[in-house]
C-alpha positions as CSV (number, residue, x, y, z in Angstrom):
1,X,0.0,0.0,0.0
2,X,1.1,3.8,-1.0
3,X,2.0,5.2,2.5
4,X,1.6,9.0,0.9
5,X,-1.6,9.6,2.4
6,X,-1.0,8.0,5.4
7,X,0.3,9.4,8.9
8,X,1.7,7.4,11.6
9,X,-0.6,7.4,14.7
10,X,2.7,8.0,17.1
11,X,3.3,11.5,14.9
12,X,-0.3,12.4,15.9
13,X,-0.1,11.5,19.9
14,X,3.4,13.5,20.0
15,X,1.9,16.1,18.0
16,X,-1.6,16.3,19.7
17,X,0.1,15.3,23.0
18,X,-2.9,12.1,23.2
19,X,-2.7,8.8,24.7
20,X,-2.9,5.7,22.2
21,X,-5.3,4.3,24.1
22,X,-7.9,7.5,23.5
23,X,-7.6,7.0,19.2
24,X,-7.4,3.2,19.8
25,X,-10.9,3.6,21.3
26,X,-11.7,5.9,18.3
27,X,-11.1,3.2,16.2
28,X,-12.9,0.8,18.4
29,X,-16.1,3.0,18.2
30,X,-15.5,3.0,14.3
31,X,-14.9,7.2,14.3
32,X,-11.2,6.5,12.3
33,X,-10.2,3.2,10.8
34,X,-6.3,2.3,11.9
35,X,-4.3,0.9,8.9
36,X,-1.9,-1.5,10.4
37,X,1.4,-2.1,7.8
38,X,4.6,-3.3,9.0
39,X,3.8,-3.1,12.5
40,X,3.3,0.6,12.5
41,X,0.2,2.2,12.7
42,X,-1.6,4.6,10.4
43,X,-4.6,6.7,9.4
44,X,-5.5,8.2,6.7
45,X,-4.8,12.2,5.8
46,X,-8.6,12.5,5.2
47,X,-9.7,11.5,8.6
48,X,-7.1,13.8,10.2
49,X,-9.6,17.1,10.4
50,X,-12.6,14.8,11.8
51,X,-9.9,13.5,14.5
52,X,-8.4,16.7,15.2
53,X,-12.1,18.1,16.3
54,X,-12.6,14.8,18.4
55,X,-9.0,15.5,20.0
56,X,-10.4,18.7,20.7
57,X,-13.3,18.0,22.6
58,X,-11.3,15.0,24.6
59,X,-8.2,17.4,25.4
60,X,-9.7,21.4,25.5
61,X,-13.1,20.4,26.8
62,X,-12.1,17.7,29.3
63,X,-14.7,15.3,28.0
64,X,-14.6,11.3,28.2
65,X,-14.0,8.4,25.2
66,X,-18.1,8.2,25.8
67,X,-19.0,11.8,25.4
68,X,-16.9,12.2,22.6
69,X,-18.2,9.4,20.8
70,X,-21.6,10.9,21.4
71,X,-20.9,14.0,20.0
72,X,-19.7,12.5,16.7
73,X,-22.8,11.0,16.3
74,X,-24.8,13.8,17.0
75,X,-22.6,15.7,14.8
76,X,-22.6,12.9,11.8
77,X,-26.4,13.0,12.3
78,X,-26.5,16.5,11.7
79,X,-24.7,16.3,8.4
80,X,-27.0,13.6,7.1
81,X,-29.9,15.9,8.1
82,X,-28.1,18.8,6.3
83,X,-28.2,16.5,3.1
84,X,-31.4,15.0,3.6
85,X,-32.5,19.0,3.6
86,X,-30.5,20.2,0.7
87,X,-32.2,17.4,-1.4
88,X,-35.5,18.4,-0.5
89,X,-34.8,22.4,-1.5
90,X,-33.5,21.3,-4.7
91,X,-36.4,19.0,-5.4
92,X,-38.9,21.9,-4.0
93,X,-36.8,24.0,-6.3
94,X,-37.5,22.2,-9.8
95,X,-41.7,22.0,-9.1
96,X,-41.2,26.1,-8.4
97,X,-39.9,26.5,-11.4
98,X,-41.5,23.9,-13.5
C-alpha cells in the first residue's frame, strides 16, 4: 500500500500530545479506521480534520471516550440531516420553477 496519504498514529499522539489508548478507542467506536502495515500504525490524511475536532473535545473540553463518541454521532447526524434537507430544496426547487 502507498503510504503517501497516510500518517503514523505515534506522529499524531506526539503532536496532539494524546494517549494511544484514546484513538485506539476511536477506532474501536468505528470514528477513524487504523491501517496497520509493517507493524506501524496509520490513518488516513482524510480522517485527520474529523480526528483533530474529536482531540479537541477529549483534550480542550475535558470530556470522556463516551461523550466524545456521542458528540460525533450527534454531529454525523446533523450532516446527514443537512443533506437529507439540501435534497429536498432542490427538489422543492425544480416543481417552483416547472
Amino acid at each position: 500500500m502507498k503510504t503517501s496519504n497516510l500518517v503514523r498514529i505515534d506522529q499524531v499522539i506526539t503532536h496532539y500530545h494524546v494517549d494511544a489508548s484514546f484513538i485506539h478507542s476511536l477506532n474501536d467506536l468505528g470514528h477513524v479506521a487504523l491501517i496497520v502495515e509493517s507493524d506501524e500504525s496509520y490513518i488516513l490524511e482524510e480522517q485527520l480534520k474529523s480526528l483533530e475536532s474529536l482531540i479537541f473535545f477529549h483534550t480542550d473540553l475535558e470530556i470522556n471516550v463516551e461523550g466524545v463518541d456521542a458528540i460525533a454521532h450527534l454531529l454525523r447526524k446533523i450532516e446527514d440531516l443537512q443533506g437529507e434537507l439540501l435534497v429536498a430544496k432542490n427538489k422543492l426547487g425544480l416543481y417552483i420553477n416547472a
